[in-house]
N, C-alpha and C positions, 0 to 999 in steps of 0.2 A: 347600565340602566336599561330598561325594557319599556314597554309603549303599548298604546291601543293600537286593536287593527285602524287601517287608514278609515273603514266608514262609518268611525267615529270622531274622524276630524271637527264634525259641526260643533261636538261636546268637549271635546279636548282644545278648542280654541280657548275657551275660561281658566283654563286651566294650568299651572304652573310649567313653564320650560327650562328649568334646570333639572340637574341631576340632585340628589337627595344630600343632606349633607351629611349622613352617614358615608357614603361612597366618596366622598370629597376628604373628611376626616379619616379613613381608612387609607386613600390615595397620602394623604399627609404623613400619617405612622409611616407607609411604605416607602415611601421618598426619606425618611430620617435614619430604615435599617438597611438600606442603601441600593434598594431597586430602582430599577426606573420605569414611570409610573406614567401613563397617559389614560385621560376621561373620555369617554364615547358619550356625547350627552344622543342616546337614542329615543328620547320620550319626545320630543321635537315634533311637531304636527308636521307629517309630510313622509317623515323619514320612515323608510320600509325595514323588514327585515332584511334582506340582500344589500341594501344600501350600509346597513349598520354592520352586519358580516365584512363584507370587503373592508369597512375602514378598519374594522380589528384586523385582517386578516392582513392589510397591508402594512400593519406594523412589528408584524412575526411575532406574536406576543407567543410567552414558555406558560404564561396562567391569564385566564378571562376570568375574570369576575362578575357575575351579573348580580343586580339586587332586584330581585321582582317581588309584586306583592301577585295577591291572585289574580286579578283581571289582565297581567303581564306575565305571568310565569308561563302560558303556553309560547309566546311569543320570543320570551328572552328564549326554553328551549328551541326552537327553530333557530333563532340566532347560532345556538349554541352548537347546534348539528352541522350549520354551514362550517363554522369555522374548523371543526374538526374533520372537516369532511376535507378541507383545502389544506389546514395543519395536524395531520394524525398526530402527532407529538404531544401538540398543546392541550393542559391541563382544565376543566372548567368549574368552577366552583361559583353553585348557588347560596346567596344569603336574602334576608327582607323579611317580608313578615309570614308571610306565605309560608316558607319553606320552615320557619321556625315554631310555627305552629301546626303544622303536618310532614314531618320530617323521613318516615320511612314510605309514608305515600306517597311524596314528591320526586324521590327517585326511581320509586316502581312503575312510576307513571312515565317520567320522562330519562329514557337512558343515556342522552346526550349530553348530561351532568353527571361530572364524576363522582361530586361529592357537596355536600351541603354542609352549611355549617347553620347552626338552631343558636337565636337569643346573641346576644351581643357578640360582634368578630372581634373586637380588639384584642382580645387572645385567642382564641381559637384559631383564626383565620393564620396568623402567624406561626403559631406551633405549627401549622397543618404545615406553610410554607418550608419551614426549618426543615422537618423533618424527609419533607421530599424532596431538597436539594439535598442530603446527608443519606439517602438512602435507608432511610430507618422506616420499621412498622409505624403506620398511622392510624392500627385501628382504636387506640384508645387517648387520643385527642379528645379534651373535652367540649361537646358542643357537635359532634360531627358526626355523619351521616354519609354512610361510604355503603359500599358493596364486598360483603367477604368472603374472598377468594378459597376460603380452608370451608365455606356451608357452600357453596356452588353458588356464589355469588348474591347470599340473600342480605338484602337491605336491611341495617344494624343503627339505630341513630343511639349517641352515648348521653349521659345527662351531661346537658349544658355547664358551661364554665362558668363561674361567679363574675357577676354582675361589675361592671368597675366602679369601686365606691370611688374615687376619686378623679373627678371630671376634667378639673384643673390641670391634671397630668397630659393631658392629651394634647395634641398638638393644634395651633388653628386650619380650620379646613382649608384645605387646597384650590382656594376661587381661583389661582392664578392658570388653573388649569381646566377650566372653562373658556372657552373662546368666546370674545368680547363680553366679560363679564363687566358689568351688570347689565349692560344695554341690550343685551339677548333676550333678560328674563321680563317675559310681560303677561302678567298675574290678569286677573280679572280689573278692568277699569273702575269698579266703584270699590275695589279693596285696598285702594290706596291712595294718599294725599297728594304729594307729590313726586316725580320721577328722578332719575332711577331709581330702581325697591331692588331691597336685596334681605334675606331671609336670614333667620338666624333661629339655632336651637337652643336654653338654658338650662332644660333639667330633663330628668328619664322617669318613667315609672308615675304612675297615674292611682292612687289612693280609692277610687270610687268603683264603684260596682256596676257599672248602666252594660247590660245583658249585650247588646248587639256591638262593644268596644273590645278590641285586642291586645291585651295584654301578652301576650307571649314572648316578644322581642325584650320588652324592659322590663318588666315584670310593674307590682303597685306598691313598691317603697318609692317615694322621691328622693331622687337623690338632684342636686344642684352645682350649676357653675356657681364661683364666689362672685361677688359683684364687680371683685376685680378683673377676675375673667372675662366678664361681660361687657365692661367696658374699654378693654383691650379690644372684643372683638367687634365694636360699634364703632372704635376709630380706626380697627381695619376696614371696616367697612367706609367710614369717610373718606380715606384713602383710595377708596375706589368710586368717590362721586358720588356713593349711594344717599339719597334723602331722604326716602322712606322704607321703615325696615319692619317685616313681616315675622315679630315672635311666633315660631311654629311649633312651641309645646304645645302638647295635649292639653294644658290647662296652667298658663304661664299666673295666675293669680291666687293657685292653691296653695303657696305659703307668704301670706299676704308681709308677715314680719319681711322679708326679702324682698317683693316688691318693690314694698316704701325703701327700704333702704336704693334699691338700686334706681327708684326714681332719685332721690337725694343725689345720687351719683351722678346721673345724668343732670341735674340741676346744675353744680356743683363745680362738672367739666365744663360745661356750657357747652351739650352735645347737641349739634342742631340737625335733628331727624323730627321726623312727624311719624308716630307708629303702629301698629296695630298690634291686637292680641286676643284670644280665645278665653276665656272664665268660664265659672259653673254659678246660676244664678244664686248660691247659698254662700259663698265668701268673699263678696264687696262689703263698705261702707260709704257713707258721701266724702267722711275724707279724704279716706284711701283714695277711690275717686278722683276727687280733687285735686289731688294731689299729681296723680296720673294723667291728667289733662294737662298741667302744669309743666310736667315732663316730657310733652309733647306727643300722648295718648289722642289718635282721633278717631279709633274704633276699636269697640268690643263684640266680638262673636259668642250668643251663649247656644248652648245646646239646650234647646227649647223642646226637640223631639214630637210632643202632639200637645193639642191643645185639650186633651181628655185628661183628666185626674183620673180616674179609671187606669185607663193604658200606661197613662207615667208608673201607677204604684208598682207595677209590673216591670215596668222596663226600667225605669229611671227612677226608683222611689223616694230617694233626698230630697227630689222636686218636687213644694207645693205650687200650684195653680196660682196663689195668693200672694205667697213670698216670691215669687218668682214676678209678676205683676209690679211689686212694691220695689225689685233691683230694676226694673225694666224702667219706672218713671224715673227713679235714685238718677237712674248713667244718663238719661235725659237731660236731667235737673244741671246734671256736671257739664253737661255741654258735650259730651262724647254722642259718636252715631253709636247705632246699635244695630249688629246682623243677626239673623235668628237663625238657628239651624234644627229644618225641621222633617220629621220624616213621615211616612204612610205608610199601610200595609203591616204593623205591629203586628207581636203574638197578640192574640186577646181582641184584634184590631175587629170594630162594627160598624155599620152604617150610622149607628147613634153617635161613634165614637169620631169618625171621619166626618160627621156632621156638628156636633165640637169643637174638630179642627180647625175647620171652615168658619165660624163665628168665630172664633178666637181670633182668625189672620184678618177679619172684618175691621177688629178695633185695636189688637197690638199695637204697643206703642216700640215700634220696629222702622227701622229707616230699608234694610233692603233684608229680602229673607230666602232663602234658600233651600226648597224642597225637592228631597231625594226618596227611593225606594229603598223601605227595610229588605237589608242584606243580611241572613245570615254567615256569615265570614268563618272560614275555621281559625279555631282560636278564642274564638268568641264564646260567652257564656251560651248562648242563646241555641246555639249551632251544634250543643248534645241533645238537642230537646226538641229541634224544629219542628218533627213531624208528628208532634201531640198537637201542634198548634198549627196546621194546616200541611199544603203541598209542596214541597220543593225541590228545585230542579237544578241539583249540583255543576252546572253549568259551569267552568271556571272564566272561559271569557266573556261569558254573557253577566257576569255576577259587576256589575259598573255600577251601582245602584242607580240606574238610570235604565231598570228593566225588571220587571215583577218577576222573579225566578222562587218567590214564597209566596203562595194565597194564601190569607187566613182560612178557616172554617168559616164556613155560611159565605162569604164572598166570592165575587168572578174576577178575571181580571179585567172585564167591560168594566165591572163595575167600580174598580180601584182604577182604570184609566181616567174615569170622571171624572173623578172627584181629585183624582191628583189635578187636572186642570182646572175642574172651579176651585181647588184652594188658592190656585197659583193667581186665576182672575180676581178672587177676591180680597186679595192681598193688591197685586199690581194694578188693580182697576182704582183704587182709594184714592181721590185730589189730591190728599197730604204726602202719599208714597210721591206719586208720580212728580209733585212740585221739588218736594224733596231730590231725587233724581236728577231734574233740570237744575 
């Protein structure tokens, strides 16, 4: 796993310190076809590149695996150079979201990856292993992203492997191989009830269209854990002390049928967790709701994006202004908090539009809300088309949304600096917020 440079520690404190549980489940399969299998958790606030090189390096590993997203893919390469540079031998192979959505740029760019693998590893990433202890061609693995030796080594990525319809096959992620797990991991302090928190994934692929989101990894069919799987892996989680636990779909209440059902479940067991979870404001009701609190639901994050009906039709257009208002009072009403997640700097984005924004976070009915910089990301709808709709500056480690690397037209970025701070004031300046809080 890969990490911000260090002088973004101030920002990476809020921010999650474990390893991903992709790279945990992956570590899982590989421990079951009988390698042996150790986790570099490198995302850690402190930890350096050099720091994270030696510890791989001191375990002679024969394959590194990194998973990086863009704002880490420069970083995991540099890792990845160290270690080859100390074990010529060892093999390295990038996967994440990054690499899976610009797959023959990613190795042209960085050569101290041998090979990438694009969209879900649980077979890819395995063929690719078989085949290079057997000494066989690997260039037509499905999913991967190699250098071919017979064109003078030009960058070849293959179409990706099918998707794994069946989630329940998989093995449970390998927390045991996390060091002090769960007391390691410490999430942001108002995103969770009570302690330890431990994170969990239930389904893949994301149904909705919102322009600046990436699809490329799971694609937009859902596919789901059964609720029995789920509840397996809530009393692994018990098992490890965890109390509250961090659903990290992309949108854990977009087949609301499953929901209820796996609240019932946890009712049921009598699973005593307090939890959180992510929605789109268009598929709640008050029972379902209700129901959710019941099951020990104490926060919902919706993607709220701007406070402009304008800018949403654009970016986010399932979202009305209105209906989105009327879910925001609903999860109130249920007794759950509510985090918003909001951005700036849209295509389309205006002074009228960021003045919107700002009244809207005046009166939202919002407990804690969360404003970041529109990122074009590859992969993303948004990201063939950026430069119709202002300036951008393909920067890959500066892309944290926590950095204007797209102006709209007509804007500066003095002037998107503003207003990103008076939204933030006029949100966390509010009696209600702030009492809320204490």
């Amino acid at each position: 796993f890969c990490f911000w440079d260090q002088s973004m520690d101030r920002l990476r404190e809020g921010e999650e310190t474990i390893p991903g549980i992709g790279i945990l489940v992956l570590a899982a399969l590989a421990r079951e076809k009988g390698y042996a299998v150790h986790v570099i958790d490198a995302k850690r606030a402190g930890t350096t590149n050099e720091e994270a090189a030696r510890r791989i390096v001191a375990l002679k590993p024969d394959v590194v695996g990194l998973s990086c997203t863009t704002i880490s893919v420069t970083n995991g390469s540099r890792v990845a150079k160290a270690v080859k540079a100390a074990l010529p031998g060892c093999t390295t192979i990038v996967g994440g979201a990054h690499v899976s959505a610009i797959p023959e740029r990613t190795l042209q760019e960085f050569d101290s990856f041998d090979y990438g693998i694009a969209g879900e590893g649980e077979h890819s990433l395995f063929e690719l292993l078989r085949r290079l202890e057997e000494g066989r061609d690997v260039r037509d693995v499905p999913g991967l992203a190699y250098r071919d030796a017979e064109a003078n080594g030009k960058v070849r990525a293959n179409p990706r492997a099918a998707y794994v319809e069946d989630l329940d096959a998989l093995p449970m992620p390998a927390w045991d191989l996390v060091p002090n797990f769960p007391h390691a991991f410490a999430p942001s302090m108002f995103n969770y009830r009570r302690s330890p928190v431990g994170t969990l994934i239930t389904q893949r692929g994301c149904p909705f269209s919102c322009t600046f989101c990436d699809r490329s990894t799971s694609g937009r069919r859902g596919r789901w854990h059964s609720v029995e799987y789920v509840v397996r892996m809530m009393r692994d989680m018990a098992d490890y002390g965890v109390k509250h636990i961090l659903f990290y779909d992309d949108l854990f209440t977009v087949n609301k049928a499953r929901v209820r059902q796996l609240c019932e479940a946890m009712l049921d067991h009598r699973l005593d967790f307090t939890w959180s979870c992510n929605s789109h404001p268009n598929l709640l009701d008050a029972d379902t709701m209700a129901l959710m609190r019941r099951a020990g639901c104490w926060q919902i994050a919706y993607g709220i994006e701007s406070g402009s009906q304008r800018v949403l039709n654009h970016v986010k257009h399932e979202v009305k202004l209105d209906r989105l208002l009327g879910t925001l009072h609903m999860t109130r009403e249920a007794g759950l908090k509510i985090k918003g997640l909001m951005m700036c700097a849209h295509p389309t984005e205006t002074v009228e539009s960021l003045e919107e924004t700002k009244r809207f976070l005046k009166t939202a009915p919002l407990d804690l809300m969360q404003l970041t910089k529109f990122t074009p990301y590859p992969g993303t709808p948004s990201y063939a088309t950026i430069h119709e709709y202002g300036s951008f500056v393909e920067s890959w480690e500066n892309m944290n949304a926590m950095n204007f690397v797209f102006i709209p037209n007509g804007l500066s970025e003095q002037v998107l600096e503003t207003y990103f701070d008076h939204c933030y004031r006029a949100f966390y300046s509010r009696p209600d917020v702030l009492w809320g809080l204490v």
